[in-house]
C-alpha positions as CSV (number, residue, x, y, z in Angstrom):
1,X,44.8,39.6,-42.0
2,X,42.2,40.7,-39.1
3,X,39.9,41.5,-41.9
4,X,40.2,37.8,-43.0
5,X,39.9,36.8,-39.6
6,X,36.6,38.5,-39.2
7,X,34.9,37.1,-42.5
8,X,36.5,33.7,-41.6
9,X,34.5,34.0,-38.3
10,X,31.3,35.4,-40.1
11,X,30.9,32.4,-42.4
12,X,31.7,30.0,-39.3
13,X,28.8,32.0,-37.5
14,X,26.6,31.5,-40.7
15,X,27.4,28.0,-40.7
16,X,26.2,27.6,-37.3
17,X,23.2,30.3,-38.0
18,X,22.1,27.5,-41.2
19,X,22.9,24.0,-38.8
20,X,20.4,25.6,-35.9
21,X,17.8,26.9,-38.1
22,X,17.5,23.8,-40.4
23,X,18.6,25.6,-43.4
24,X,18.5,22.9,-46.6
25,X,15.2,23.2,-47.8
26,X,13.7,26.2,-49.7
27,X,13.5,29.8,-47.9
28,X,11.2,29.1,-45.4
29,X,9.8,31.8,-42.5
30,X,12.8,31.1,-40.6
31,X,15.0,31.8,-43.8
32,X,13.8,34.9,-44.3
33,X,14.0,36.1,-41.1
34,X,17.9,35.5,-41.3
35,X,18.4,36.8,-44.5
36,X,16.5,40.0,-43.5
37,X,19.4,40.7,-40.5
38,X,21.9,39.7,-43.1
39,X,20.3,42.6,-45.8
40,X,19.5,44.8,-42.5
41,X,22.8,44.9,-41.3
42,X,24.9,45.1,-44.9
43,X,25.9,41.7,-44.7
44,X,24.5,41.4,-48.3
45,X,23.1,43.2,-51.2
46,X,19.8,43.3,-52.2
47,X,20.7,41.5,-55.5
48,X,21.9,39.2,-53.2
49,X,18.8,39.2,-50.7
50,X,16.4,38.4,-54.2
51,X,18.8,35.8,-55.6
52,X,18.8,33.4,-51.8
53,X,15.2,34.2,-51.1
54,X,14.0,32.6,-54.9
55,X,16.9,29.4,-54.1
56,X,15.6,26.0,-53.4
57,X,18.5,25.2,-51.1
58,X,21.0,27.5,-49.3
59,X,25.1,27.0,-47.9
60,X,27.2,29.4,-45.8
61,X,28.8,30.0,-48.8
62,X,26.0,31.3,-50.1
63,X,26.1,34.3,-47.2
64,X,29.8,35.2,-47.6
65,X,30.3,39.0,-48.0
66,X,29.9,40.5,-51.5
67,X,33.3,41.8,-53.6
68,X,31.9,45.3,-53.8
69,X,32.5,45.8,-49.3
70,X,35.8,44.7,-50.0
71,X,36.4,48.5,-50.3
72,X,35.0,49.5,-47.4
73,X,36.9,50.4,-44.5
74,X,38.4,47.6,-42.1
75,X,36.2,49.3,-39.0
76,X,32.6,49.8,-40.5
77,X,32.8,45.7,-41.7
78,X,34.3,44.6,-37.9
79,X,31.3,46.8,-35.9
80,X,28.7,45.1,-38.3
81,X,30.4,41.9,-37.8
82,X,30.5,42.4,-34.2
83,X,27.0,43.2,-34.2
84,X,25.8,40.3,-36.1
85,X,27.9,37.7,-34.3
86,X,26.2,39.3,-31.3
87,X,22.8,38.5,-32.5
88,X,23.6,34.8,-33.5
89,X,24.6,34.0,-30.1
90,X,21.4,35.5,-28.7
91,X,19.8,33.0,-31.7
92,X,21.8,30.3,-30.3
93,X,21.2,30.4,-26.4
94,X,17.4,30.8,-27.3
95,X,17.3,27.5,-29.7
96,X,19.3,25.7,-27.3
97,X,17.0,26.9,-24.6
98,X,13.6,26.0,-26.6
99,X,15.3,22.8,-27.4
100,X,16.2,21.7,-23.4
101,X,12.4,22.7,-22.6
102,X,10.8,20.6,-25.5
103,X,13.0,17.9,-23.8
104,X,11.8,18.3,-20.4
105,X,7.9,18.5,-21.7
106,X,7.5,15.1,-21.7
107,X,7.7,14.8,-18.6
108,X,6.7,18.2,-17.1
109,X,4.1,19.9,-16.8
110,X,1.5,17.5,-16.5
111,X,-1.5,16.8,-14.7
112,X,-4.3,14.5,-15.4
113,X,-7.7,13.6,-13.6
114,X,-9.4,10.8,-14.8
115,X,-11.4,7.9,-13.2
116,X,-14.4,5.4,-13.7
117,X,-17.6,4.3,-12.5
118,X,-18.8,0.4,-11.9
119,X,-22.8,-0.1,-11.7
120,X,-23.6,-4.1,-11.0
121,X,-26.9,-6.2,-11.2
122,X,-26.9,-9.9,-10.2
123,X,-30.0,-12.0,-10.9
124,X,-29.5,-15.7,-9.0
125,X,-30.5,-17.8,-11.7
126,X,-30.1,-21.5,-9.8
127,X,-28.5,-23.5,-6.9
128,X,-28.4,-23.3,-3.6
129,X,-30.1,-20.3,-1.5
130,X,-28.2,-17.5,1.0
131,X,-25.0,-17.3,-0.6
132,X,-22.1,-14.7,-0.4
133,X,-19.7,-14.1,-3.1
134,X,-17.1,-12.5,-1.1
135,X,-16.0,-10.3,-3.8
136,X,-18.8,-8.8,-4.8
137,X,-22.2,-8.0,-2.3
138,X,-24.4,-7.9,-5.1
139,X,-24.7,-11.3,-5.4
140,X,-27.0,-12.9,-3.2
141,X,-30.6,-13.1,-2.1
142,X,-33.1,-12.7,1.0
143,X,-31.5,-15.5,3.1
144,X,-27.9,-14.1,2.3
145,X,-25.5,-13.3,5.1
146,X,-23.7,-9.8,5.9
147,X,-27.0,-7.8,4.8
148,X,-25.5,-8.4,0.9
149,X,-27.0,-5.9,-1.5
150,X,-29.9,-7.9,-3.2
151,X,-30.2,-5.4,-6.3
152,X,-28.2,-2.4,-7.8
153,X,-24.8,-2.1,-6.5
154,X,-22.0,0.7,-7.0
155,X,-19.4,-1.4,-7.1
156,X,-16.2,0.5,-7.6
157,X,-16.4,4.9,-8.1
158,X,-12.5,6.3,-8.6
159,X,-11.0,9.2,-9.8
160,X,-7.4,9.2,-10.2
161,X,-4.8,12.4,-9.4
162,X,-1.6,11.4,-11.4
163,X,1.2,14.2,-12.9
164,X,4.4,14.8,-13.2
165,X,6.9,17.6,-11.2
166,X,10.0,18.0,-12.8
167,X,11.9,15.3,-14.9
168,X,12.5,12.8,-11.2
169,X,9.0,12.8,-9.6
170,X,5.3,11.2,-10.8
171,X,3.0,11.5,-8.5
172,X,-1.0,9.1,-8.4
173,X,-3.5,9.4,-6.1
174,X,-6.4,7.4,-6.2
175,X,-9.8,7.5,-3.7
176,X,-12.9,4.7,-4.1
177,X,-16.4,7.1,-3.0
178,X,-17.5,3.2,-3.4
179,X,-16.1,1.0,-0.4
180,X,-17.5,-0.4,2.4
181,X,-17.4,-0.2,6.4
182,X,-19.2,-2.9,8.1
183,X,-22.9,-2.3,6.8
184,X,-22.3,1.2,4.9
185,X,-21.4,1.2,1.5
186,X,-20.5,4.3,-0.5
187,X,-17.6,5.0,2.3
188,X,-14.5,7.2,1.4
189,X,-11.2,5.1,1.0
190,X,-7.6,5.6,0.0
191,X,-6.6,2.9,-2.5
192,X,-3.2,4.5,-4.1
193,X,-0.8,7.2,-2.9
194,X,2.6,6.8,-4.0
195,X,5.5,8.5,-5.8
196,X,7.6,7.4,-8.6
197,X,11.0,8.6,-7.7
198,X,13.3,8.0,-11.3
199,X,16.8,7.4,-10.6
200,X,17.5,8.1,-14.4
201,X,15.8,10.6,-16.6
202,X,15.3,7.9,-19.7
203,X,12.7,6.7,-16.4
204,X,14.4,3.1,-16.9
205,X,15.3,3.0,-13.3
206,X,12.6,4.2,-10.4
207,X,11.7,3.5,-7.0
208,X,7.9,3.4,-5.6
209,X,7.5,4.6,-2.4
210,X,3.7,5.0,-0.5
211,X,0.5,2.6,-0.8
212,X,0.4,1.0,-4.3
213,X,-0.2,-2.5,-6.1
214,X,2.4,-5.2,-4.9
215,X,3.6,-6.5,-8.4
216,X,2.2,-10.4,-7.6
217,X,0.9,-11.9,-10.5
218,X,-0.5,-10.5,-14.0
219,X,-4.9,-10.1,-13.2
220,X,-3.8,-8.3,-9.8
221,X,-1.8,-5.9,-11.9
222,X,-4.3,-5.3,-14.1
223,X,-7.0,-2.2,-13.4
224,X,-10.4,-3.5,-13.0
225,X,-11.3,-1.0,-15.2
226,X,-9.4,-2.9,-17.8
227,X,-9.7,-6.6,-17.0
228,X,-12.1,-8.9,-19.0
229,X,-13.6,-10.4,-15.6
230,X,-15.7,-9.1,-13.1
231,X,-13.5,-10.2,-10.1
232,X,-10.1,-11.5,-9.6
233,X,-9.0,-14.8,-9.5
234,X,-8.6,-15.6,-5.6
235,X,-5.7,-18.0,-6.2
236,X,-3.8,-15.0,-6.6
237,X,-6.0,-12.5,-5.3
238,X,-6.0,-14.2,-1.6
239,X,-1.8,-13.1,-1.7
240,X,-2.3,-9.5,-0.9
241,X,-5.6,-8.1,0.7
242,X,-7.1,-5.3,-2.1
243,X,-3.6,-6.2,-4.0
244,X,-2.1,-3.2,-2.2
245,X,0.2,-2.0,0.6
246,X,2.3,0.5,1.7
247,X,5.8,-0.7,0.7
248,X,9.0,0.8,-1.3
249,X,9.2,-0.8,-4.5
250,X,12.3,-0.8,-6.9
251,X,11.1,-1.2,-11.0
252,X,13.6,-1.6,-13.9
253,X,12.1,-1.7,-17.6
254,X,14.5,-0.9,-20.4
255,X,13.3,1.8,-22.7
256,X,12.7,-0.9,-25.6
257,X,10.2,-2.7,-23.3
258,X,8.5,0.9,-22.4
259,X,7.9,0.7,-25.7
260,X,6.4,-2.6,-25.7
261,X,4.0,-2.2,-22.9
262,X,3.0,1.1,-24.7
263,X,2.5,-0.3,-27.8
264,X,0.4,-3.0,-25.9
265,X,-1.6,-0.6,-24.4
266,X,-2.2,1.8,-27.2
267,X,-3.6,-1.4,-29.2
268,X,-6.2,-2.2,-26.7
269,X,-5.2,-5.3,-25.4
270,X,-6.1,-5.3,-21.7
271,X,-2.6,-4.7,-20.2
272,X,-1.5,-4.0,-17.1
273,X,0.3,-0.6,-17.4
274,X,4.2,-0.6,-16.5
275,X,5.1,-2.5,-13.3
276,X,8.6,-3.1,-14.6
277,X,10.2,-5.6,-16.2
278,X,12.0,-6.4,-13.1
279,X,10.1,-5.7,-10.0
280,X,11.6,-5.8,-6.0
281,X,10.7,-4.6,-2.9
282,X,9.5,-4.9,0.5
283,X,6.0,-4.0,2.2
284,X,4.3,-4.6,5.4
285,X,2.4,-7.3,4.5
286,X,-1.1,-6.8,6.3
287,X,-2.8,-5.2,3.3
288,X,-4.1,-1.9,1.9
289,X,-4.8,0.5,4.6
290,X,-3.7,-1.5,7.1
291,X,-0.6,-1.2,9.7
292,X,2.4,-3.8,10.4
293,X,1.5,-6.1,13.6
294,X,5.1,-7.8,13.6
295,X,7.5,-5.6,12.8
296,X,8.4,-8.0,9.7
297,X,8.0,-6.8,6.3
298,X,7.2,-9.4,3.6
299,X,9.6,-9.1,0.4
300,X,8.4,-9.7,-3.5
301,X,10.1,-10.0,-6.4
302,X,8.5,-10.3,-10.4
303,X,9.9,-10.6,-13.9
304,X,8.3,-10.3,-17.2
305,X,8.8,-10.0,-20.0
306,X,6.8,-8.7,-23.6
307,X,7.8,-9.5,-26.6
308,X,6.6,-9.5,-30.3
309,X,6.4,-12.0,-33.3
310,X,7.2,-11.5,-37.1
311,X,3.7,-11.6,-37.6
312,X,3.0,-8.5,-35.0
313,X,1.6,-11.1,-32.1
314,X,2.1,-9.6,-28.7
315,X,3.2,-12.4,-26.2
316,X,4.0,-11.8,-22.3
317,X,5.5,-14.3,-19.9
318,X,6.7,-13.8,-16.0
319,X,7.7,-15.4,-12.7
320,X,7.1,-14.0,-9.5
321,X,7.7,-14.7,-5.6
322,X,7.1,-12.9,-2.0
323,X,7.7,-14.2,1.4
324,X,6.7,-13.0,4.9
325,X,5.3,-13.3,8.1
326,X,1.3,-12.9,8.2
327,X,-0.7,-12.3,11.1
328,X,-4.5,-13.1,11.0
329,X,-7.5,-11.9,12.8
330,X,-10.1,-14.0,14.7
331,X,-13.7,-13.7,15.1
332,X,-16.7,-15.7,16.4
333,X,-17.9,-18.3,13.7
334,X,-21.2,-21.1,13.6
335,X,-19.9,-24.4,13.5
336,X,-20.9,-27.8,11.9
337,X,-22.9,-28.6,15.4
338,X,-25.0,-24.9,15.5
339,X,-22.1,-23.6,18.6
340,X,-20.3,-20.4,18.4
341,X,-16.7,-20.7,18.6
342,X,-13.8,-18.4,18.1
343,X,-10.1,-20.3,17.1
344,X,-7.5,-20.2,18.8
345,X,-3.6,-18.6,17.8
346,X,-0.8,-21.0,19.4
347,X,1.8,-19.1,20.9
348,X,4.7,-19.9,18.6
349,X,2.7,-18.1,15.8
350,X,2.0,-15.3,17.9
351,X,4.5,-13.0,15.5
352,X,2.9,-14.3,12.6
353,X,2.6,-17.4,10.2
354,X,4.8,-18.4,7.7
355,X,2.8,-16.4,4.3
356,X,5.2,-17.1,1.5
357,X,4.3,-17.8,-2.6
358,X,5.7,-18.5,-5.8
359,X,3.8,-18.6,-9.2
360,X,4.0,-18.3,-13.3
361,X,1.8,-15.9,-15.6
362,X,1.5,-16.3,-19.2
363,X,-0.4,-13.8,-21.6
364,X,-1.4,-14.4,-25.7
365,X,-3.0,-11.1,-26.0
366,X,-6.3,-11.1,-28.0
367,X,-5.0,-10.0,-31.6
368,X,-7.6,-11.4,-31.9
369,X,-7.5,-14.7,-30.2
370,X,-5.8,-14.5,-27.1
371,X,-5.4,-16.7,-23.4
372,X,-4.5,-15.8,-20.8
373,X,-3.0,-18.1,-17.7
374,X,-1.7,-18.4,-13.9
375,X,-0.9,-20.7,-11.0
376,X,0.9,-20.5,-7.8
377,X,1.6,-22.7,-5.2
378,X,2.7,-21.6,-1.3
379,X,2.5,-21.5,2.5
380,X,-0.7,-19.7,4.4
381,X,-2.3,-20.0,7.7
382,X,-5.7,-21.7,7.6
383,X,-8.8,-22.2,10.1
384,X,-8.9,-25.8,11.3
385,X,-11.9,-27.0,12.4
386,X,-10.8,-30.3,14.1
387,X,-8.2,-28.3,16.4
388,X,-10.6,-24.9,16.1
389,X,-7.5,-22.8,15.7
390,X,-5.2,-21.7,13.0
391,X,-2.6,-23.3,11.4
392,X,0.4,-24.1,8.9
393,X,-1.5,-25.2,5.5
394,X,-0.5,-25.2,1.6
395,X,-2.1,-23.8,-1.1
396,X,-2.4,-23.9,-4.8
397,X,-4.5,-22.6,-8.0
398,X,-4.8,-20.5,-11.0
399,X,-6.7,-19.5,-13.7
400,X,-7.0,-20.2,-17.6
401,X,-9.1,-17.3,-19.6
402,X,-9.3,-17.4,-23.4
403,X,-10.8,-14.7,-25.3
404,X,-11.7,-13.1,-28.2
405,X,-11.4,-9.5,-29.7
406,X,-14.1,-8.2,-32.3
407,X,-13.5,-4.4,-33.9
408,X,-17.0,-3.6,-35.6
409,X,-19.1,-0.4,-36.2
410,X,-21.0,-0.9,-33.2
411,X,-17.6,-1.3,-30.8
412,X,-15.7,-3.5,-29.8
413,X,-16.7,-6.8,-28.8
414,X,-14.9,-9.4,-26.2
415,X,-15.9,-12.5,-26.0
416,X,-14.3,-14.8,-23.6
417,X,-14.4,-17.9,-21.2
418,X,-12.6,-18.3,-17.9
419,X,-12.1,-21.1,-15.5
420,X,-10.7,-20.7,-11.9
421,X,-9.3,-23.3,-9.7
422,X,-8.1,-22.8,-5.5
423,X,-7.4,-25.2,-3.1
424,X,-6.2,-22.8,-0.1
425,X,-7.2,-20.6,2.8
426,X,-8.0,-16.4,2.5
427,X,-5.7,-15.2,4.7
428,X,-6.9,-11.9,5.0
429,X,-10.4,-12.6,6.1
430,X,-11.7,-13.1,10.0
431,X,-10.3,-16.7,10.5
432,X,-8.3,-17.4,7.7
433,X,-11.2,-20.1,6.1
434,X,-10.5,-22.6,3.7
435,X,-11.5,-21.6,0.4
436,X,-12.2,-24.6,-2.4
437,X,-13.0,-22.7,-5.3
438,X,-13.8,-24.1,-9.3
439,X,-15.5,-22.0,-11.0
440,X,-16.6,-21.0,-14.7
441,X,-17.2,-18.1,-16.4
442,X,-18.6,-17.1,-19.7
443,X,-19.1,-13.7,-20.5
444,X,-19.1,-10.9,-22.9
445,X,-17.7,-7.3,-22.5
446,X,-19.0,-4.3,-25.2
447,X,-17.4,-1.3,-25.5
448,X,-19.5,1.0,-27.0
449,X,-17.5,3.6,-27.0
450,X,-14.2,4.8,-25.2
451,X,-16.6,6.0,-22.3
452,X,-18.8,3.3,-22.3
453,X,-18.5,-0.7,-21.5
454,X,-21.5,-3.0,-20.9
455,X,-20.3,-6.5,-19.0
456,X,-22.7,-9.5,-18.9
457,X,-21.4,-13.0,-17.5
458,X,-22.6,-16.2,-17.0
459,X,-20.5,-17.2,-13.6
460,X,-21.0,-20.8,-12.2
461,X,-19.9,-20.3,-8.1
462,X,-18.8,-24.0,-6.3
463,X,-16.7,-22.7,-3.5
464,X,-16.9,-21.6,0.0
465,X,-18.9,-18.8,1.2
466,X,-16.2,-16.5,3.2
467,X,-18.9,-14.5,4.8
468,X,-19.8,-15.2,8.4
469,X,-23.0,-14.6,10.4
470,X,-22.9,-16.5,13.5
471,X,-26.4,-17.3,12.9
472,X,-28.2,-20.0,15.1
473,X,-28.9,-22.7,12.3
474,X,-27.0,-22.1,10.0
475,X,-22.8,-22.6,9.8
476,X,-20.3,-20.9,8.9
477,X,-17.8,-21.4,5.4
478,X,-20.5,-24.2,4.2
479,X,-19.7,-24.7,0.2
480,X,-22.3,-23.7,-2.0
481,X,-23.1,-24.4,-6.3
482,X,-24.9,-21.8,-7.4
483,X,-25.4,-20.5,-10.6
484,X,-26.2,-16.2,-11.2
485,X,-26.9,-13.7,-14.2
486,X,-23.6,-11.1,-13.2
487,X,-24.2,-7.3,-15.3
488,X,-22.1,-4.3,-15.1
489,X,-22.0,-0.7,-16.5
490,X,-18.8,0.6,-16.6
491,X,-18.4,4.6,-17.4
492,X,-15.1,5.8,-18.1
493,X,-14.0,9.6,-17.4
C-alpha cells in the first residue's frame, strides 16, 4: 500500500509538473528538460524516454512508472520518489516566483525621460499696431508693450521624469528651461511634481498629490505638445493660472475605460492622457507655483466619459465644476484719460472673491473627421473702470474646433478650423481685466515624423490686450483686430 501511495503521489506531481510547464503541445525545450530528470532519475526507460520525446501531445499518464520497477525494492523507488518530488517543488516555487514578477513588471521597474521643444515665428500680417497676445510674446511688433519678442521665440523646452516604484507609486516631474520672469525668457520653472498614490493594484483607484493639472475642462487637459492649436482657449484657460496647482486629487477610471483612453491614444487622436473618468479634489486655487493667500482651498470635480461605436468611432463627452475663493493682485494701469491709476479691493473681499465655474466638453475624435467643443459659464472678480476697483462679475465662453486627419507617405496631415468665444475677466492677471475675446483660427499641423511637427495658422485676434505698460499716451486693456501669420516647430524627444 505505501508503494501505491508513493506512485499515486508521483503521477499527482507529474500532473502538476505537465499543468506548470504547459505540457499539450509537442516536446518542446521545456519537455525535454523534464523528461531528462524523469530518464536521469529512473523514473522511466529509455524506450520510454524515445517513445514521449517523438509524441505530438503528452498526459501524466504517459509518465507513470514502467511494469519492469515493479520488482524493484519498495526503498530504492521511495528515495528516487522522494528525490524527484523534491525537485518539482523547487520547479514549482521558481514558476510561481517568475510568474508574480512578470506580474509586477508592468508596473515596476520603469523609468522614462522624454520631453519636447516649441520654436515660434509670428509675422503681423494686418490690423491694428502694438498689440500683445497674452499667451504668446512672439506676437507683436515695434510699438508692442512688455518688450514682446518681435521674431524667433522658444516658446515651450520640457523634459519629463516619470517611473514607476513598486506596484502603489508613479512618480512625473516636469521643468520648462523655456519660461519667463519679468523681461528674461529662457528661466528655469517647475510645471509638474506629483505622485500617483494607487489605492488598488488594477490602478482603477489613485490619489494625486503635489503640483499637477487641475482636471477643468478637455483643451486644458490636453499636453500642448498634443493639441491641434497653438494656445488655449481662455474661456477655460482664464479658470486656473498655467492650468496647474498644488492640490490632492482623487481619479477613478475603470480598467475598461483605461483601455479606452489607451486605445485613443495609441490611434493618434490628440487625447488627453488619463485624468480619470471621475475626477475630485481640492487645491489652493492661486495657480502653479504660487502659495494660498486665504487659507481657502477651491474644490473641482469632472466626469467623462469615452466610448466607441459599431463602426469603431471614438466619441468623449464630460461635465465639470470647481468653486473657491480667488484673491487678485493689483498694479498701476493707463486709463481712458492718459492717468495712472491702481484699483482698489473693498474690504468685504479682502479674503478673496467668489471664483466658482461650471461647464460641458464634447469630443468627435478625428477618424478622420472629428469636432471638438466647450462652454462654461461662472463667477470671477473683474477690473471696473467706472468704480476703478474690483468686483463681483459673470462670465461665459467656449470654443468649437473641427478638424481633419490625413495619413499619407509624407505624414500625417491635420487640417482644422477653430472659433473661440469669451465674455469675462482673467483673473489671474495684474487687475483682473475684462477680456472680450472672438476669435478664428485656421491652421494646419504636419507631422513629419514621430519627432517632428510643423504648425502654421492663420489666427484672426479681436479681443483685449491683457498686457499693461503704464505708458503716457497710450491705455491700458484697449481691444485690438488684428490679423498675424502664427509658425511653430515642434521636436519631440
Amino acid at each position: 500500500m505505501a508503494r501505491m501511495h508513493g506512485i499515486g503521489k508521483f503521477f499527482v506531481k507529474n500532473t502538476l509538473v505537465l499543468a506548470t510547464l504547459g505540457f499539450g503541445g509537442g516536446a518542446m525545450a521545456a519537455d525535454k528538460e523534464l523528461l531528462d530528470i524523469l530518464l536521469g532519475n529512473g523514473a522511466i526507460t529509455q524506450a520510454q524516454y524515445d517513445h514521449l520525446l517523438s509524441r505530438d501531445s503528452l498526459s501524466a499518464a504517459d509518465l507513470a512508472p514502467p511494469a519492469a520497477q515493479a520488482n524493484q525494492t519498495q526503498a530504492p523507488a521511495t528515495t528516487r520518489l522522494e528525490a524527484l518530488e523534491q525537485r518539482v517543488e523547487r520547479n514549482e516555487a521558481a514558476v510561481a516566483q517568475a510568474a508574480q514578477s512578470a506580474g509586477a513588471s508592468r508596473w515596476t521597474d520603469s523609468f522614462r525621460i522624454r520631453g519636447y521643444l516649441q520654436t515660434r515665428y509670428t509675422a503681423m500680417l494686418d490690423g491694428d499696431k502694438g498689440i500683445n497676445l497674452w499667451s504668446d510674446r512672439s506676437v507683436g511688433d515695434a510699438d508692442s508693450l512688455g518688450n514682446a519678442d518681435k521674431n524667433l521665440l522658444i516658446r515651450r523646452a520640457r523634459l519629463v521624469f516619470q517611473g514607476d516604484v513598486g506596484e502603489r507609486l508613479s512618480f512625473y516631474l516636469q521643468p520648462d528651461f523655456a519660461s519667463s520672469a519679468g523681461s528674461t525668457g529662457n528661466v528655469l520653472q517647475m510645471r509638474d511634481a506629483y505622485g500617483d498614490f494607487y489605492l488598488t493594484t488594477d490602478r482603477v483607484h489613485r490619489l494625486r498629490i503635489g503640483q499637477s493639472k487641475v482636471p477643468y475642462g478637455f483643451e486644458n487637459m490636453q499636453s500642448s505638445s498634443n493639441r491641434l492649436a497653438l494656445d488655449r482657449n481662455d474661456a477655460f484657460n482664464s479658470g486656473v493660472r498655467d492650468e496647474r496647482d498644488l492640490g490632492v486629487f482623487y481619479y477613478y477610471t475603470p480598467e475598461s475605460v483605461q483601455e479606452t483612453f489607451d486605445a485613443i491614444a495609441a490611434a493618434g487622436l490628440k487625447h488627453t492622457g488619463n485624468y480619470g473618468m471621475f475626477g475630485f479634489g481640492f487645491y489652493n486655487g492661486q495657480g502653479a507655483n504660487r502659495g494660498d493667500r486665504n487659507d481657502n482651498q477651491h474644490t473641482v470635480m469632472r466626469f467623462t466619459y469615452p466610448w466607441q461605436s459599431a463602426s469603431g468611432q471614438f466619441f468623449e463627452a464630460g461635465v465639470q465644476a470647481y468653486t473657491g475663493q480667488y484673491v487678485p493682485s493689483v498694479e498701476a494701469y493707463r486709463g481712458v484719460d492718459d492717468f495712472s491709476y491702481v484699483p482698489s479691493i473693498a474690504p468685504q473681499y479682502a479674503d478673496g472673491y467668489d471664483d466658482r465655474r461650471a461647464g460641458v466638453s464634447f469630443v468627435w475624435y478625428p477618424q478622420p473627421f472629428g469636432v471638438q467643443a466647450e462652454w462654461n459659464w461662472g463667477d470671477t472678480p473683474a477690473l471696473d473702470f467706472a468704480s476703478n476697483s474690483l468686483v463681483p462679475a459673470t462670465l461665459d465662453g467656449g470654443y468649437v474646433q473641427a478638424m481633419y486627419k490625413l495619413d499619407s507617405d509624407h505624414g500625417t496631415f491635420f487640417p482644422f478650423v477653430k472659433w473661440q468665444y469669451f465674455d469675462g475677466a482673467n483673473k489671474a492677471e495684474a487687475n483682473a481685466p475684462r477680456n472680450h475675446v472672438n476669435d478664428w483660427e485656421v491652421g494646419l499641423e504636419w507631422q513629419l515624423a514621430k519627432e517632428v511637427e510643423l504648425t502654421a495658422v492663420w489666427h484672426h485676434m479681436k479681443r483685449n490686450n491683457l498686457v499693461t505698460g503704464n505708458r503716457l499716451g497710450r491705455p491700458d486693456y484697449a481691444a485690438f483686430e488684428a490679423d498675424a501669420l502664427r509658425l511653430q516647430v515642434q521636436f519631440n524627444y
